[in-house]
SEVOLUM-243408 format. One line per 4 residues: for each residue x, y, z of C-alpha. Coordinates in steps of 0.5 Angstrom, whole numbers, plus 500, padded with zeros to 3 digits. Layout:
BEGIN
X Y Z  ...
! end
This chain:
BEGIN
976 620 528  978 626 523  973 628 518  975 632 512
971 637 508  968 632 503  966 627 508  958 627 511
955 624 517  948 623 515  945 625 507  940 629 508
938 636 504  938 642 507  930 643 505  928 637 509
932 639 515  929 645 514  922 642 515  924 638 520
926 643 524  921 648 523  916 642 525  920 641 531
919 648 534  912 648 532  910 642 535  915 646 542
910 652 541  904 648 541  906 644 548  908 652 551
902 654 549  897 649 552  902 650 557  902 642 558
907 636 556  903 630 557  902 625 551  898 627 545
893 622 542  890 622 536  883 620 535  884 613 533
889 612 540  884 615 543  878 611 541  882 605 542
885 606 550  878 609 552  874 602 548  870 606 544
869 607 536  872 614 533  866 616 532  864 617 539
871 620 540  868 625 535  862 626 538  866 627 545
868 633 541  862 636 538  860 635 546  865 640 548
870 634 551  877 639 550  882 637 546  888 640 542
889 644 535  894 641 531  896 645 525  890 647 521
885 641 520  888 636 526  886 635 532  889 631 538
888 629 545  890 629 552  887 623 555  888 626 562
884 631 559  879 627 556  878 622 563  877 629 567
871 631 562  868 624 563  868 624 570  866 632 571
860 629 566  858 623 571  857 628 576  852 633 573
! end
């Protein structure tokens, strides 16, 4: 298949694909910083695997349960992460 000058594969600005890259390298950054890949959850997918309301989520975090800064005013959660916490709890 030739393409020619005029023809496009996709339509999109180059201000979304602006945006749409800067959240991907954002998003890259964050998983080095945190130095882990595992699945983020929000707090609604938390409360839902965990069977709890998100209000308890959030009481997790006001608790100290550790989670993960998302931008400046989100926040998710690993449950790997979360599971430990729990378990270290129970112990004392």
């Amino acid at each position: 298949m030739n393409l020619g000058p005029d023809d496009r594969l996709f339509d999109m600005k180059v201000s979304d694909l602006r945006a749409l890259l800067l959240d991907t390298v954002r998003d890259v950054m964050e998983q080095q910083r945190t130095g882990e890949t595992g699945e983020l959850l929000t707090t609604g997918e938390l409360a839902k695997l965990m069977k709890v309301s998100p209000d308890t989520a959030r009481k997790w975090r006001r608790q100290g349960c550790p989670h993960v800064p998302v931008g400046e005013r989100k926040l998710r959660w690993r449950l790997s992460d979360v599971l430990r916490w729990r378990e270290e709890l129970r112990r004392g």
